[in-house]
Structures are given as C-alpha cells and as structure tokens.
N, C-alpha and C positions, 0 to 999 in steps of 0.2 A: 026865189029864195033870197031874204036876204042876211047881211052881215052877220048878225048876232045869230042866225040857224049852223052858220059853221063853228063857231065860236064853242073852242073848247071849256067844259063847264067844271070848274075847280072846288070838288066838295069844302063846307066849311071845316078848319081847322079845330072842333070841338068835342068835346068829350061825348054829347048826345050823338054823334056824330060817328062814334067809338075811336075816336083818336085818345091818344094818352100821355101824358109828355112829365116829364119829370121837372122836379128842379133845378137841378144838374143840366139837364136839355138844355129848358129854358133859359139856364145862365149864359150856355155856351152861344145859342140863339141871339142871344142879347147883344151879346160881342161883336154880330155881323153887321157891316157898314156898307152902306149902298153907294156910297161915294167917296172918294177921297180914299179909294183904298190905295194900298203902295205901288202897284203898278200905272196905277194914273198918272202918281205923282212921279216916277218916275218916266213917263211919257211925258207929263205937261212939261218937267223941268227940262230935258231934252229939245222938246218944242222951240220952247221959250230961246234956250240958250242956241236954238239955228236961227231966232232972230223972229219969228212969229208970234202974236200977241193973237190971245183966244177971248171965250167965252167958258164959264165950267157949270155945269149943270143946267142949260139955260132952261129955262121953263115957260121961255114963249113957244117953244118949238115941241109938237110930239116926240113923246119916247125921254123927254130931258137928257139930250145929248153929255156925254162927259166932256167932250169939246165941241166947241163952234167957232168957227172963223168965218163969221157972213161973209166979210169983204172977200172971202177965195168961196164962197157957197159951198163949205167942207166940213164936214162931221164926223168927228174920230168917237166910237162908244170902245170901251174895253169891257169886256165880257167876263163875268166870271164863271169859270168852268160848271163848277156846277152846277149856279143858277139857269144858264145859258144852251146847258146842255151839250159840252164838248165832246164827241165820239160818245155820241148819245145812244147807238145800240149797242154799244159795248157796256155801259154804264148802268143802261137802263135795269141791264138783268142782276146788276150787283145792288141795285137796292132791295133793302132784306125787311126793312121796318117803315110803316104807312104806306105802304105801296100807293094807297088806294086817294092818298093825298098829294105825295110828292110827283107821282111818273106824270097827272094832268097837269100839278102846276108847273112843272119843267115844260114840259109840252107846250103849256101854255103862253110862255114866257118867249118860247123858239115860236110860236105863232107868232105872237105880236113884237119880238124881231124883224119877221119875214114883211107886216102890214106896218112898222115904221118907215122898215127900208124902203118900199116900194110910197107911201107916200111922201117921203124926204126928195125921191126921186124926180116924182108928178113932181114936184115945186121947184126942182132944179137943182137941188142939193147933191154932192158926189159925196159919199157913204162910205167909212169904212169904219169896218168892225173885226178888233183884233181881242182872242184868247188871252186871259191874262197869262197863262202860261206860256204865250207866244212871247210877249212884254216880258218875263221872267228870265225868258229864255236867250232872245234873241235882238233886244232893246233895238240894238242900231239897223236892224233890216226893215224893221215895221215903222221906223222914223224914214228910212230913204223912200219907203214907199212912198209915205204921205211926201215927202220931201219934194218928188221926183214930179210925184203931181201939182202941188202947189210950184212947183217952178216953170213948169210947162205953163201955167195958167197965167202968170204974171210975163209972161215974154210975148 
C-alpha cells in the first residue's frame, strides 16, 4: 500500500459537486489569509525582540513553515484553529453546512500536519506547532518553550 492509498480524498469545492456558496460566503472567504496572520506576527515580533533572526514562509522546506531558523534546525508553524483542526471531535459535530467538504478537508490538513511533522523530523528539524489560540492566549509560554530549546541547543 502505498502513500497516496491512505491519503484522505477532499471532494471538489463545486457546485456539480452540490456545494453552494454565496456571495456573502465568498466575501468573507476572501478575507482568510494563510499567512501573516496576527498571531504570527505577534510570535515572530516576540521572537525577534529575544534576539533571534528567522525565515517566514520558507518554501524550500515542506509544509512552508511560518518560521525557520536553520542555524538552530527549528520550525515554529502556528495553526489556525479551525483550519488545523483544534479539539477536533468536539468541533467536528458542530459543523452544520458542507459537511461533506469541510470535515475531509480539516481531516485532511491534520494528516499532512502529522506527514510534515514526521518528515521535518527524518531531516533533523525539531518542530513545533502552537494553536493560534494558544498565541492569543498565552504569548509568553509558547515563546519560553521555543526559548528554552533554542538555548539548550546553543550551549
């Protein structure tokens, strides 16, 4: 069996398809940004101001990390709750509209999560991945995290 036989399959987004989306939808749709959203930026500026210099979105690497720091082989992603799937069987049953397209592509998104993590790993990269609601919540604990390990590594 290989790779692509597990691989969760994400119906298309189309109206043949019997999806149906509004204009209104579509507007608010429009407004979602995959990067540079405000919890990054408050992570990166945090980052920054403990004196570490990054990478942001790099795109040599799978999964396009939000941060990179080769020189500490370290990758911080911030996740957004809902694409990502946060207390995902709690969640899962409150969705009321497209079931039939969003519950795969959450699913889908927490798979290759799971197949970034593990190959960031194989290549030596130490991984973390914080909720943006973590980042909202609790700024200074998920910076000591990374903090604690980038210090450990440079000693």
């Amino acid at each position: 069996m290989n790779y692509e036989d597990n691989k969760i399959k994400v119906p298309r987004f189309n109206e043949e398809s019997g999806f149906y989306t509004t204009k209104t939808r579509s507007k608010h749709m429009s407004k979602i940004h995959g990067k540079d959203t405000k919890p990054e930026i408050m992570f990166r500026k945090a980052l920054w101001k403990a004196g570490y210099r990054y990478r942001i979105n790099y795109k040599k690497l799978i999964g396009k990390p939000d941060i990179v720091m080769n020189k500490h082989k370290t990758i911080i992603f911030i996740d957004g709750d809902f694409w990502h799937g946060f207390n995902w069987n709690e969640k899962r049953e409150k969705i009321k509209s497209n079931r039939g397209f969003w519950i795969p592509k959450i699913e889908r998104n927490m798979q290759r999560d799971r197949e970034v993590n593990a190959f960031l790993k194989e290549n030596g990269y130490t991984v973390f991945r914080f909720w943006e609601s973590e980042i909202k919540k609790d700024l200074q604990s998920c910076l000591e995290t990374v903090l604690k390990h980038l210090d450990s590594n440079t000693k």
